[in-house]
C-alpha positions in Angstrom: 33.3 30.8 28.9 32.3 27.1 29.5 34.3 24.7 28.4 32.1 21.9 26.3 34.6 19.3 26.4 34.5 18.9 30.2 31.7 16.8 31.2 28.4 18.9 33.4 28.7 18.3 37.5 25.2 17.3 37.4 23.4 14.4 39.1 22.3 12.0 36.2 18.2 11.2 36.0 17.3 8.3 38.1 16.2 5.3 35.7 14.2 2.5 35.8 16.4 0.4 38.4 16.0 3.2 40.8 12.3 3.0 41.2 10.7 -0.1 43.3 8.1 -1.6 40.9 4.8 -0.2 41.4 1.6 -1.9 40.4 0.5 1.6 38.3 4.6 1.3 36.6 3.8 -2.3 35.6 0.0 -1.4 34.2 2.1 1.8 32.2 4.5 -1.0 30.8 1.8 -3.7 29.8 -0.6 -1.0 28.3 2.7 0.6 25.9 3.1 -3.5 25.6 -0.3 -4.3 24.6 -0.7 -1.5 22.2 2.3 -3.0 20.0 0.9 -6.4 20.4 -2.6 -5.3 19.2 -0.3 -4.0 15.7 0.5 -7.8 15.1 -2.9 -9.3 15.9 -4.1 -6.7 13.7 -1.9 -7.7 10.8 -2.9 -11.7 11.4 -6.7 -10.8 11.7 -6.2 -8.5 8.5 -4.6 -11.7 6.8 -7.7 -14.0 8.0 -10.1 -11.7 6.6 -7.7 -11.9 2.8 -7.7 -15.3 3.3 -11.5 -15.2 3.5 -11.8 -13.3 0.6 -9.3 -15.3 -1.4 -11.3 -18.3 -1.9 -12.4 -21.4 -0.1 -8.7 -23.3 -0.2 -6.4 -20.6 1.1 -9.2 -19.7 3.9 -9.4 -23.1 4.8 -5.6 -23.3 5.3 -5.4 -19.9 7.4 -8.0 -21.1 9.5 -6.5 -24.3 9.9 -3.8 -22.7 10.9 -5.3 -20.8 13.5 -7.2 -23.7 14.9 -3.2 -25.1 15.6 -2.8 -25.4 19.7 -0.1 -22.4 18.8 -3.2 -20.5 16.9 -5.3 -20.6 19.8 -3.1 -19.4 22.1 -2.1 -16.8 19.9 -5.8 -16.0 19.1 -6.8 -15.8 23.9 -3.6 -13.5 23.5 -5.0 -11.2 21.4 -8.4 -11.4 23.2 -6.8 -10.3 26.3 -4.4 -8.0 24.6 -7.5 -6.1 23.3 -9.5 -6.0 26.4 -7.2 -4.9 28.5 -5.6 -2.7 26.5 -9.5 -1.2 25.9 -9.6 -1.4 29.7 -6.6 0.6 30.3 -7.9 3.5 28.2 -10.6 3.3 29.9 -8.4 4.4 32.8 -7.1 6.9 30.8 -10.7 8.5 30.1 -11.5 8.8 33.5 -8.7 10.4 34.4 -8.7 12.7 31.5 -12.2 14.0 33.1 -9.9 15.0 35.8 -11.3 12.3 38.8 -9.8 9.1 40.0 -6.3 10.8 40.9 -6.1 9.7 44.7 -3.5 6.7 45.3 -6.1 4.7 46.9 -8.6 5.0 43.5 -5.9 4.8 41.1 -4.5 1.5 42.4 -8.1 0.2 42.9 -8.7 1.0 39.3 -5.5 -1.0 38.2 -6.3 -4.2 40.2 -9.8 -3.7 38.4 -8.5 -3.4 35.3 -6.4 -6.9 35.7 -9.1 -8.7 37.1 -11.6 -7.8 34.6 -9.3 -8.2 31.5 -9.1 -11.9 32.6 -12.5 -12.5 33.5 -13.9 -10.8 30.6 -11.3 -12.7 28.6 -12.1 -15.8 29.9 -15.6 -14.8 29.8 -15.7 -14.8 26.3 -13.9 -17.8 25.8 -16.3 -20.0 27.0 -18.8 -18.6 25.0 -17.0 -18.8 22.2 -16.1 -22.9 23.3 -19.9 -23.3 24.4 -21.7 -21.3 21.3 -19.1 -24.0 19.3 -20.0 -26.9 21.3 -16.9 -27.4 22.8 -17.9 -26.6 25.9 
């Protein structure tokens, strides 16, 4: 019979400072990363639209608030969050069709998904800034 107090003569499982960073690691990271963020954006766009249907005072203050330097930052965050968070699962689909498994397309399609979550980001942005007239 085995002893169980004696520890197993088994190599451990390699961990996270084994592995060289990889461009499709880092994407698997930011899209886990993205998804929690998108829970806290969430919770402040849930408290805008409360605020909005509290009355004219508090929404005035919430949207003051997010009108702050720090509340526009927080508010391109979340844009970018979103879209490249929607932009990874769109990764996700594509393989779930069962295509787009070869090295070369998958790291294509994760360069492609950064570039177009900040264009598309920014994109927005200025049509937000110009539709205001800030642009």
């Amino acid at each position: 019979m085995a002893d169980a107090r004696s520890p197993a003569d088994r190599p451990l499982s390699p961990h996270l400072q084994i592995y060289k960073p990889m461009l499709t690691m880092m994407m698997s990271i930011i899209h886990r990363a993205t998804g929690a963020a998108l829970y806290f954006g969430s919770l402040l766009l849930a408290w805008w639209l409360i605020a909005a249907a509290s009355g004219p005072d508090y929404f005035e203050f919430v949207n003051g608030l997010a009108g702050t330097l720090i509340g526009k930052l927080v508010l391109f965050g979340y844009t970018w969050t979103l879209i490249h968070h929607m932009l990874g699962g769109v990764r996700h689909f594509i393989w779930d069709t069962g295509t787009g498994f070869e090295l070369p397309t998958i790291e294509l399609m994760a360069r492609a998904s950064i570039v177009a979550s900040l264009g598309l980001t920014a994109l927005i942005w200025a049509a937000a800034l110009w539709t205001m007239g800030a642009l």
